[in-house]
C-alpha positions, 0 to 999 in steps of 0.5 A: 951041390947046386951050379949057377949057369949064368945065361944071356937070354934073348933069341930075336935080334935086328942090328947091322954087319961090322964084320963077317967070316970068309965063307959068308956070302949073303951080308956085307959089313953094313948091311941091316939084318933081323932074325932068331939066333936059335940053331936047332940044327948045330952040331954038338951044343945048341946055341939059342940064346944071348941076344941081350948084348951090344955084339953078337955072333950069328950064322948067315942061314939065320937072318934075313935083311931088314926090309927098308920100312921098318925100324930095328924095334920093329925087326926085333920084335918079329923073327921069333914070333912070326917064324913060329906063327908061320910054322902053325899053318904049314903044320895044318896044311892051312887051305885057302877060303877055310876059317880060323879061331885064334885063341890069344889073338892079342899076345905076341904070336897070336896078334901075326897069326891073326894078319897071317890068317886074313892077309897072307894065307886067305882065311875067308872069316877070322875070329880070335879071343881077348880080354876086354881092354885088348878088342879095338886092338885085335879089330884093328889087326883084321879079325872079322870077329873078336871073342871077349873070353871074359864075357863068353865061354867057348861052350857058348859060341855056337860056330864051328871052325876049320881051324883051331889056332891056339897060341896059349896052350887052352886047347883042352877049353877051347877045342870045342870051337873046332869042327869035328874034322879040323885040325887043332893046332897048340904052339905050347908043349905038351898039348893039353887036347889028345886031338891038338898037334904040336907045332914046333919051330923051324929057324930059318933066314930065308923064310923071314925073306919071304915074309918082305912083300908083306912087311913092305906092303903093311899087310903084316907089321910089328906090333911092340907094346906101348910100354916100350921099347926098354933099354938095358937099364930095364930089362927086368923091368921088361921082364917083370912086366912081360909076366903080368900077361898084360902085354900087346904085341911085342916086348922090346929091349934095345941097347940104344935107339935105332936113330944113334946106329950109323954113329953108335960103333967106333971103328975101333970095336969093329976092327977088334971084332973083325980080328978076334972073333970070327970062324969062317961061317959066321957074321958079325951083328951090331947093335943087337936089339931084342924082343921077349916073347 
């Protein structure tokens, strides 16, 4: 017999605090967050999705505050993208000076990984692939270098590198890219290279605390595809058009736009939420605006 499991989808989010559990000590009703939802430490059920809502229910641990320059598109697009394009470098033990190929530098990793790589981690040359449409686009983000893929193969490119970032699970076409002695690092399961690692996700509010001076500074922004943001009414529009490839940055649904957020809660629904809702370790978070990878 088969058994229909309805599912919200949606793991990123960026909203504000109607309310809040007694243990909570970070975030007051009010406050502007951003993060990823996915606790893959809970005890018993993992609880990683249910985003696409107007309210949630999150852990402290896993959300940051919003920095100030930013809009609630534009901290949703990041938390699930970034944390695992930031988990990628830890993961080579990526060194400062070294130089990097990112394979799908356009995609919604891939486009952080590049500005990661040039603005935060040092890299001293950055080259990342596209198709053709999307090579302004990945120029504009800091790569020194931007690789056609539908005009060159990687057996064609005569550079090796140090470090083989590759976002799209190409790595068993693409490691040729890599020195003998690099690390080839594959954010897709499995790898499809015996000398690719696996690089999972850690989820984690603190980590997005640290990405703040260079969100506030424009050294790494948030990237949404000019199709959106989407409302609810086009999810599977959004969806639909995610599927296509044909993305750059980011895909956003949004329950209302950011500029409707300090009117968008009647007082009533907080109160109802704060009263009815709540265990001591968790917040509260409204409006909930959503990003598909």
């Amino acid at each position: 017999m088969m058994v229909l499991v309805q599912t919200v989808p949606g793991c990123d989010m960026a909203g504000i605090v109607v309310g809040k559990g007694g243990a909570v000590t970070k975030f007051d009703i009010g406050d502007e967050v951003y993060g990823n939802i996915q606790d893959f430490n809970a005890e018993g059920k993992l609880k990683q999705l249910g985003t696409l809502s107007e309210f949630i229910v999150v852990e402290e641990s896993l959300v940051a505050t919003k920095p100030n320059n930013i809009s609630f598109e534009e901290a949703a697009s990041l938390p699930l993208a970034v944390q695992t394009a930031v988990e990628g470098f830890k993961t080579a033990g990526f060194k400062e000076g070294k130089t990097v190929f990112v394979v799908g530098g356009a995609g919604g990793v891939g486009t952080l990984v590049v500005q990661l790589a040039k603005n935060m981690y040092g890299a001293s040359h950055v080259v990342a692939t596209c198709s053709t449409p999307k090579v302004e686009f990945v120029k504009s983000l800091g790569a020194d270098e931007v690789v056609d893929y539908t005009k060159t193969r990687y057996e064609d490119i005569e550079e090796k590198y140090d470090f083989l970032y590759d976002t799209i699970g190409d790595c068993k076409n693409s490691f040729v890219v890599a020195k003998d002695e690099a690390l080839i690092v594959d954010i897709t399961w499995p790898p499809s290279h015996p000398r690719a690692v696996y690089s999972s996700l850690t989820v984690s509010g603190d980590d997005l605390e640290k990405l703040r001076p260079y969100l506030e500074s424009g050294k790494l922004k948030a990237l949404i595809d000019p199709t959106g943001p989407y409302t609810f009414g086009d999810v599977i529009e959004a969806f639909r058009y995610l599927e296509t490839g044909r993305a750059k940055g980011k895909v956003v649904i949004f329950p209302f736009p950011s500029h409707h957020l300090p009117s968008c809660v009647p007082s009533e629904s907080k109160n109802k939420i704060t009263s009815e809702m709540f265990s001591q370790k968790l917040s509260a978070l409204s409006p909930a605006l959503n990003a598909v990878e």
